[in-house]
GUDREN-653786 format. One line per 4 residues: number of its first residue (from 1); for each residue x, y, z of C-alpha. Coordinates in steps of 0.1 Angstrom, whole numbers, plus 5000, padded with zeros to 4 digits. Each point is the difference from the previous one (the first is absolute). Last residue first. Example, Ala and Ser with C-alpha at 12.3 -4.5 7.8 and 13.67 -1.06 7.14 Angstrom:
BEGIN
2) 5137:4989:5071 ~ 4986:4966:5007
//
This chain:
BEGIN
524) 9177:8681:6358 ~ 5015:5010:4971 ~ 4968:4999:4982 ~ 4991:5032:5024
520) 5023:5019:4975 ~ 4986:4990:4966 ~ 4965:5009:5015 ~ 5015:5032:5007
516) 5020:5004:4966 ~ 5036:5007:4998 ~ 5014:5030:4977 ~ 4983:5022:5027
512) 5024:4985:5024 ~ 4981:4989:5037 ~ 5010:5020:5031 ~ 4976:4983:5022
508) 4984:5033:5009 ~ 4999:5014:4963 ~ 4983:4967:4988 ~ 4976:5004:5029
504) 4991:5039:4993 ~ 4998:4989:4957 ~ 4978:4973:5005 ~ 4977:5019:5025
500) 4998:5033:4971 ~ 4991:4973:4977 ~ 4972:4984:5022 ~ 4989:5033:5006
496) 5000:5010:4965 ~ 4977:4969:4996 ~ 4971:5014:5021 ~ 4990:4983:5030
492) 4979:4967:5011 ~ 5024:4979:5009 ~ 4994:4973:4978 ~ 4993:5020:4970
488) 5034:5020:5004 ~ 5017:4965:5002 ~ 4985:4991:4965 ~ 5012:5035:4984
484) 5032:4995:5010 ~ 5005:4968:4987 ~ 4998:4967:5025 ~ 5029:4980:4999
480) 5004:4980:5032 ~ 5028:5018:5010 ~ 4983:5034:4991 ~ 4965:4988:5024
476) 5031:4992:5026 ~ 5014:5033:4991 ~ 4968:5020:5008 ~ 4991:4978:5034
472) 5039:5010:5012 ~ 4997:5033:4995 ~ 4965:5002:5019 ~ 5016:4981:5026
468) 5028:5021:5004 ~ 5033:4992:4992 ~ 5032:5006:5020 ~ 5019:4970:5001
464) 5012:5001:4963 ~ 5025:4979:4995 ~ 4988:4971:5027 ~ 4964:5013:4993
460) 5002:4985:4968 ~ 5013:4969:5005 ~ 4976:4994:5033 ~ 4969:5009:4972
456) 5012:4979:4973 ~ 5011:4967:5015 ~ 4970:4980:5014 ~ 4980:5008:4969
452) 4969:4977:5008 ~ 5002:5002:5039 ~ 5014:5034:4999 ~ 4966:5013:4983
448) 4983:4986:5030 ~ 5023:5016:5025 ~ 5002:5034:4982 ~ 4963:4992:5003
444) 4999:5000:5036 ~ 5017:5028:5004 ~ 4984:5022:4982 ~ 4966:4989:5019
440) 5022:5014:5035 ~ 5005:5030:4983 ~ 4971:5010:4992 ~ 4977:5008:4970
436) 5017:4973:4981 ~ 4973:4974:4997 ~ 4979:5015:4970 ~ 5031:5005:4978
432) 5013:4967:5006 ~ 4965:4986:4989 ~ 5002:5019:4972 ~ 5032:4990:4995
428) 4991:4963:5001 ~ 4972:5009:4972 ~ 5023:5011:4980 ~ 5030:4974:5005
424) 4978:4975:4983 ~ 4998:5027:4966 ~ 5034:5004:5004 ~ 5004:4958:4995
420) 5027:4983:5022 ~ 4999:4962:4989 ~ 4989:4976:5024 ~ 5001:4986:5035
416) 5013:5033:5010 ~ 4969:5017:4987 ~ 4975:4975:5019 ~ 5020:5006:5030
412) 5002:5038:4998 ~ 4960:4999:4996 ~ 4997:4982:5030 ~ 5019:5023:5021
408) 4980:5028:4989 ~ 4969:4983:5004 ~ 5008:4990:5035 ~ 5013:5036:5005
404) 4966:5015:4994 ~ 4979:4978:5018 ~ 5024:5013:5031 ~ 4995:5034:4989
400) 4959:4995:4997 ~ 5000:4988:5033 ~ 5025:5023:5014 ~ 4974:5023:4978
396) 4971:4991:5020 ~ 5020:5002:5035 ~ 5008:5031:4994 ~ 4967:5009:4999
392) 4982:4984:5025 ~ 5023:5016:5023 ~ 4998:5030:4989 ~ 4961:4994:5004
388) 5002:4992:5032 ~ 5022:5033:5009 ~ 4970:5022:4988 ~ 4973:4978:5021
384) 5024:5007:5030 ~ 5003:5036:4994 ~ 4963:5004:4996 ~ 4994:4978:5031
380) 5022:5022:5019 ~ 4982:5034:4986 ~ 4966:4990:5006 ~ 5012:4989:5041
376) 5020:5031:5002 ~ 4973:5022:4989 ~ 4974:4983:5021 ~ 5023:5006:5036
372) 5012:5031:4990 ~ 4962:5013:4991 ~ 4990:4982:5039 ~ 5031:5020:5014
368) 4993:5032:4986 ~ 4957:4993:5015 ~ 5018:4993:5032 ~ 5020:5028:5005
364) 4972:5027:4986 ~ 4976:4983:5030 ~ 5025:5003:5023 ~ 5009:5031:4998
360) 4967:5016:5024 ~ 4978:5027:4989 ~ 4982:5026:5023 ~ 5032:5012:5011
356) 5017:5016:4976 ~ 5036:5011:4987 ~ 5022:4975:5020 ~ 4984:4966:4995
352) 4986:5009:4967 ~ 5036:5007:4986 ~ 5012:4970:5011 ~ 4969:4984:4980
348) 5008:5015:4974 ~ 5035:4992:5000 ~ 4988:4963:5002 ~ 4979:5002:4971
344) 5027:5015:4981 ~ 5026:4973:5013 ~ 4975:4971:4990 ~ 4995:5010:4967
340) 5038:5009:4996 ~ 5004:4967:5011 ~ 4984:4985:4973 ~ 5007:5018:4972
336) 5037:4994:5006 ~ 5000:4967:5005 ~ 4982:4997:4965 ~ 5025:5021:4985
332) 5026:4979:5016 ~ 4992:4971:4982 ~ 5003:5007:4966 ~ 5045:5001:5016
328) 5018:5030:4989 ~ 4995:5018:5033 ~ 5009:4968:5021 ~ 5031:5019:5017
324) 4980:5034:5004 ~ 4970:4983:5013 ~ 5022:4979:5025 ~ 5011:5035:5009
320) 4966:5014:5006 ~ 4991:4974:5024 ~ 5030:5001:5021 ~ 4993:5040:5002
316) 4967:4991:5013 ~ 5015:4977:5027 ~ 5022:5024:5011 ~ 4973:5027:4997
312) 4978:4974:5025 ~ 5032:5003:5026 ~ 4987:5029:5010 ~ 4965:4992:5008
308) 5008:4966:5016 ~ 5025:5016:5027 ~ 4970:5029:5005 ~ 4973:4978:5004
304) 5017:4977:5022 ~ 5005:5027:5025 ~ 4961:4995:5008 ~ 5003:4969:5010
300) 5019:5009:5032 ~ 4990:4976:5027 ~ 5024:4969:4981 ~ 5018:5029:4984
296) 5037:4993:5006 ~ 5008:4961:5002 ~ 4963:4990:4978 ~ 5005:5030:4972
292) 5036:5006:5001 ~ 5000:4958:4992 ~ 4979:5007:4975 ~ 5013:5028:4983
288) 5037:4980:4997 ~ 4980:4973:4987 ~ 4981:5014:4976 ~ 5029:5024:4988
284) 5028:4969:4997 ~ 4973:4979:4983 ~ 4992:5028:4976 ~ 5040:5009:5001
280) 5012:4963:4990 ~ 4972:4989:4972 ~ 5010:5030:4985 ~ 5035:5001:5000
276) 4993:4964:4983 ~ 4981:5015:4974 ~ 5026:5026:4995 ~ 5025:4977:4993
272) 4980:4980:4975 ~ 4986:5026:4980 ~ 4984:4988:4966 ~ 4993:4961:5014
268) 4991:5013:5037 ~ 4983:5029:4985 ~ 4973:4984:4986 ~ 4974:5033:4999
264) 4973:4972:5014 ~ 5028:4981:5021 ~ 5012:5034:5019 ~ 4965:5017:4998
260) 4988:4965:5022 ~ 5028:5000:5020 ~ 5001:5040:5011 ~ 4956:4990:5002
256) 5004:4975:5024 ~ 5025:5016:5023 ~ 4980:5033:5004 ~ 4965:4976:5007
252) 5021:4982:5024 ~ 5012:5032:5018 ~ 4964:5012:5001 ~ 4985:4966:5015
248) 5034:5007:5029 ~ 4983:5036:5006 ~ 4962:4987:4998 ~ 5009:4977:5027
244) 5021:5030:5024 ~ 4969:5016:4999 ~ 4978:4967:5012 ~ 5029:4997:5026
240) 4993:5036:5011 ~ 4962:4995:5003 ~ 5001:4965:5017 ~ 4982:4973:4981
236) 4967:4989:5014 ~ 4978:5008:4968 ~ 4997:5040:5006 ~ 5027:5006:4974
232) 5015:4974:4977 ~ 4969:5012:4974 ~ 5011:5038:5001 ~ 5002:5006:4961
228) 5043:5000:4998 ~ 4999:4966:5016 ~ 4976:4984:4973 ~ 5019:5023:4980
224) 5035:4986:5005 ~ 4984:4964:4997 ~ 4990:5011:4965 ~ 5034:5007:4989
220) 5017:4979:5012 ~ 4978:4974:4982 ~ 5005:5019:4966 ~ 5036:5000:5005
216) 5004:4966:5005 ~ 4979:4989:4972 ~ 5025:5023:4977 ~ 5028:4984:5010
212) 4987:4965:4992 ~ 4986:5016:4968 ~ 5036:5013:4991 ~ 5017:4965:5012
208) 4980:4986:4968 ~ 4986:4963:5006 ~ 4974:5005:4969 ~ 4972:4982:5013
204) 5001:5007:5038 ~ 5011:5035:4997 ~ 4976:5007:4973 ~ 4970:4984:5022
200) 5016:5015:5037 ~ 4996:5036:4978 ~ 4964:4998:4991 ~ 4990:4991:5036
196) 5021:5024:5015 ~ 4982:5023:4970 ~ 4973:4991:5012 ~ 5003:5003:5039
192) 5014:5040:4996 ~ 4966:5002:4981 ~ 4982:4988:5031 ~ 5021:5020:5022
188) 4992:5032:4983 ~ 4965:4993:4999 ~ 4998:4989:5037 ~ 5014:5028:5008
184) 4976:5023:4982 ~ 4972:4984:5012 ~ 5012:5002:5036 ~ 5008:5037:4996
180) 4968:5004:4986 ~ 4983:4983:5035 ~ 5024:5026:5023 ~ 4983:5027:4981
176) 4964:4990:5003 ~ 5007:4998:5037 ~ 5017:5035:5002 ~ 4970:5016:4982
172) 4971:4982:5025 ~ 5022:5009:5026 ~ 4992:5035:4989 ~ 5041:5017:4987
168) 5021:5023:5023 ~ 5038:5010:4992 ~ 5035:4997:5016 ~ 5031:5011:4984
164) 5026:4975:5019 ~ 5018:4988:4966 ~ 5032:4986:5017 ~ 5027:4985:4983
160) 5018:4978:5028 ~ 5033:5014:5014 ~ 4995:4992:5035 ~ 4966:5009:5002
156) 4971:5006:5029 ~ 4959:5007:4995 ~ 4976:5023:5023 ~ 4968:5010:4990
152) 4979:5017:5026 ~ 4960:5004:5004 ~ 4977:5029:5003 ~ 4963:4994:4999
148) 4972:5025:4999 ~ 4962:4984:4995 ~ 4974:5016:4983 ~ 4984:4969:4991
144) 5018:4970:5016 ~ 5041:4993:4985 ~ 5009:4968:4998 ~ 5040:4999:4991
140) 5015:4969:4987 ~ 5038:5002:4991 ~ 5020:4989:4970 ~ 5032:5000:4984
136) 5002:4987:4973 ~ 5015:4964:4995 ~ 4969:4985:5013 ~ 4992:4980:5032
132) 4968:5021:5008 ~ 4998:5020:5030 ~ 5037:5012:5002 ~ 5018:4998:5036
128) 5030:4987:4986 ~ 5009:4969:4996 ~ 5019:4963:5013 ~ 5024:5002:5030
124) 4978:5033:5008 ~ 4970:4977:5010 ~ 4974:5032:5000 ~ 4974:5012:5019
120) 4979:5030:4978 ~ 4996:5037:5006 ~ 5034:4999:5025 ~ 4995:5029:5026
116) 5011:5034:5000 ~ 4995:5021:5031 ~ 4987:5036:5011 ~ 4962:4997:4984
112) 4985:4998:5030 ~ 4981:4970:4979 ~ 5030:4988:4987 ~ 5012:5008:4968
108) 5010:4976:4972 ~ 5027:4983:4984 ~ 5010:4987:4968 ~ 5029:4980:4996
104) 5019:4991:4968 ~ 5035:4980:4993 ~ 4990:4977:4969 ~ 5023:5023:4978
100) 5003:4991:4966 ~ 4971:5009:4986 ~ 4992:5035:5012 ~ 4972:5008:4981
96) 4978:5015:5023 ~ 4969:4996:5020 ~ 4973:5012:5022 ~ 4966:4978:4997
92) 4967:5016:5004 ~ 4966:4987:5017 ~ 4973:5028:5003 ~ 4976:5002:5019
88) 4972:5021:4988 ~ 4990:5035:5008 ~ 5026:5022:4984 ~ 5029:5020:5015
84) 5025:4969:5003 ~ 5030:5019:5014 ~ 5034:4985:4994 ~ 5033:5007:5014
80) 5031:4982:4991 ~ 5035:5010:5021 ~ 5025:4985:4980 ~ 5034:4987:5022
76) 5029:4986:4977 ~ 5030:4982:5010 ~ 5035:5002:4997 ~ 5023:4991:4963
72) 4984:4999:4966 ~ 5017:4987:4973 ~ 4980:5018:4977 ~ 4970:5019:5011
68) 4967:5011:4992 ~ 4980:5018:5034 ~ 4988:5028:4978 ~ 4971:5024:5018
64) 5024:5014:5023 ~ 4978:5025:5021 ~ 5019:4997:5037 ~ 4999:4982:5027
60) 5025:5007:5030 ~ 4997:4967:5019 ~ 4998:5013:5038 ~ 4963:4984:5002
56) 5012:4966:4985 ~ 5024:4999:5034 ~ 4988:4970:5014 ~ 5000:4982:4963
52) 5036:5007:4995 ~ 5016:5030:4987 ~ 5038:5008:4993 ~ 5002:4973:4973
48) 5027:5014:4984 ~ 4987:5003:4969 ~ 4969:5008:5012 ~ 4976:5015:4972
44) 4971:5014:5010 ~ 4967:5004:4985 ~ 4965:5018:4998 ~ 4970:4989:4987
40) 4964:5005:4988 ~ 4969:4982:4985 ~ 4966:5017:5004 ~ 4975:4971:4990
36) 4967:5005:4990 ~ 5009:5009:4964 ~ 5018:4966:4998 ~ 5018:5001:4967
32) 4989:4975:4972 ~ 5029:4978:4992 ~ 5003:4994:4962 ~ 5025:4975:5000
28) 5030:5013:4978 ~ 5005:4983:4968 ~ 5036:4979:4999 ~ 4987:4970:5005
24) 4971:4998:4974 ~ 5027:5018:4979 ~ 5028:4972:5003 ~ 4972:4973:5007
20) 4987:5008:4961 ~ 5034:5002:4988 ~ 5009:4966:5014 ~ 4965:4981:4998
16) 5013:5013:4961 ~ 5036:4988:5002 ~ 4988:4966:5012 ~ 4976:4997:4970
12) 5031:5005:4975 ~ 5019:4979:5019 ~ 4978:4974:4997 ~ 4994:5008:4963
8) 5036:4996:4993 ~ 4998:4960:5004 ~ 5021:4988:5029 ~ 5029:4978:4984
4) 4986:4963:4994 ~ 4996:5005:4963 ~ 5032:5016:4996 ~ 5018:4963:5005
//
């Protein structure tokens, strides 16, 4: 059975392209500042949305270089101007990392230089007026040599995350940049397809609920990014029901994985009750949030983000108690390991989102998610290969345990056919002392024993009812007249023991000291 597990040196070679991705992903492209280029901007942020695009000359802009917000409310107007001062074209690309928020227009001056118009046509049931159908930001500006140019940035939110910081890169820059993202992506996805792959084999061979859970999660998973990453924008979807697509692929992913740490950690069999409180407020929450989300929010996306964001400690707080009940478990330390991996990455990556703008979270998110992902999958098929070879086990020595007993039982047959000879009785007890190493093998032989002495034991434990079965083993081996020194032999301890036994069980049954033992159990 191991030799159809994954062999190590697979995961081994996956946590390498791993660790070589994470820094390959995590180093900063080199992007070579335009000289030529003067690059400067003002903003404004509306959060009432006082100004529209008749009044941009009214807009009171002001020096704000930071335009990162949480749960951002109003819109945003940037006034850009650049100034190409040397004596080539130049073809530059404004952009930001504002991921979430597919809500952009750029517009230009008129000739008079009095009105804004649109810089590109756009179907508004589908994108924003970005060049290039990426998830930054993105905007086309040609600039001829010594050429001024001042162009306005205007975005909206409902609650969304916004990182509006804008910045210039060469479209040369920006082009090589949208290319890595798609080499990254298709990285991440591909190993997110392998260890599907590796997963549907265990789950398919082994019929285990944990791999089927497991699966589940994985596949969650990676349709959440797929919607997280842009791809159901710009393909004929609506923008706010591609948003409210990535919201119901998040709630899946969240179900997935409270099933998935509930049957890893095995908390229905340790924790019954709570398991089932489980099952009730996950489904309770998802629900509840998606009905708010499709009754009350169907042109307010951008609330989502805070309903999801606080109920994310409740389902962090879920987590860490089925940690706390499973604590003892060898599983948990794996679970453990994993998902703190993921969590730091993620924190990370929360951390990027707010403290900088050059780097986007995503990229920390997905490389957590990928070490989850390969962790989980080692750590599973460790477990499993550990609980195969219980099995295994114990079902050698019922083997040798059933062997056992037919010997036994034999042996008693042959001695009640004939004579009872110690020396036959000695290799019976050796046999009685290899099977009683739990109670269920006790009784058994009580029962064999019974079948060639059908009177002693039930005599005896009519008067003296409360025995144990290492009393009762020492006066059977009395009963059939073994000395002291013999029964010390079979049990393997020193004969003062044996003497100090004698004297405990003779004390218990109240037997006379005039009387011997063995002239005591004759009685019976």
């Amino acid at each position: 059975m191991p030799s159809i597990l994954i062999n190590h040196k697979l995961y081994e070679l996956i946590a390498l392209i791993l660790f070589m991705t994470t820094i390959f992903s995590c180093s900063k492209n080199e992007v070579k500042e335009l000289q030529e280029i003067k690059f400067t901007y003002k903003s404004y942020v509306d959060k009432i949305n006082e100004y529209s695009i008749k009044e941009f000359k009214e807009i009171p802009f002001e020096g704000l270089k930071n335009l990162n917000f949480p749960f951002f409310k109003g819109a945003i107007w940037i006034e850009i101007k650049l100034k190409n001062i040397g004596n080539e074209k130049k073809e530059i690309v404004i952009q930001n990392n504002d991921r979430i928020n597919w809500n952009y227009d750029l517009f230009k001056l008129n000739e008079t230089k009095d009105k804004l118009f649109l810089d590109k046509i756009k179907d508004v049931k589908y994108k924003d007026s970005r060049t290039f159908n990426f998830t930054k930001p993105n905007f086309k500006i040609i600039l001829n040599p010594h050429q001024e140019k001042t162009v306005f940035l205007h975005t909206t939110s409902c609650g969304r995350v916004v990182r509006a910081t804008p910045s210039i890169v060469s479209l040369n820059q920006f082009i090589k940049i949208m290319n890595l993202e798609t080499i990254k992506n298709i990285f991440f996805y591909g190993v997110l397809f392998i260890i599907f792959l590796i997963n549907v084999f265990y789950w398919k061979v082994f019929k285990r609920k944990v791999y089927f859970m497991y699966v589940l999660y994985i596949v969650s998973t990676g349709f959440f990014y797929v919607g997280f990453d842009g791809y159901l924008y710009g393909i004929g979807i609506p923008i706010n029901i591609a948003e409210h697509i990535v919201f119901v692929l998040f709630r899946c992913l969240v179900f997935s994985l409270m099933m998935f740490s509930a049957t890893f950690l095995n908390i229905k069999k340790t924790k019954p009750k709570f398991y089932s409180f489980l099952k009730k407020y996950t489904l309770f929450v998802i629900i509840t949030t998606s009905l708010y989300q499709f009754f009350f929010c169907i042109d307010k996306v951008g609330e989502i983000h805070v309903v999801e964001f606080f109920f994310g400690f409740g389902w962090l707080i879920l987590l860490i108690n089925m940690i706390v009940i499973s604590r003892k478990r060898s599983e948990t330390k794996y679970y453990v390991l994993a998902m703190s991996v993921v969590l730091a990455f993620v924190l990370i990556g929360i951390m990027n989102i707010y403290l900088t703008t050059e780097v986007t979270g995503k990229v920390f998110f997905k490389i957590g998610t990928t070490l989850e992902f390969v962790i989980f999958t080692y750590t599973t098929a460790l477990i499993l290969k550990r609980n195969i070879k219980k099995v295994q086990e114990y079902e050698q020595q019922q083997i040798a345990l059933k062997y056992t007993n037919e010997e036994l039982k034999l042996q008693l047959i042959k001695i009640n056919n004939a004579q009872f000879k110690k020396t036959d009785l000695l290799s019976i007890f050796k046999l009685l002392e290899y099977n009683l190493t739990n109670k269920e093998e006790w009784i058994s032989f009580k029962n064999k024993y019974q079948e060639l002495n059908p009177n002693f034991l039930s005599n005896l434990l009519k008067v003296h009812s409360n025995l144990s079965k290492t009393e009762l083993r020492l006066l059977i081996l009395v009963k059939i007249g073994f000395t002291q020194k013999e029964i010390s032999t079979m049990l393997y301890i020193v004969e003062s023991s044996v003497k100090k036994a004698k004297q405990r069980v003779r004390k218990k049954m109240n037997v006379n000291n005039t009387l011997s033992l063995s002239g005591y159990l004759s009685g019976f």
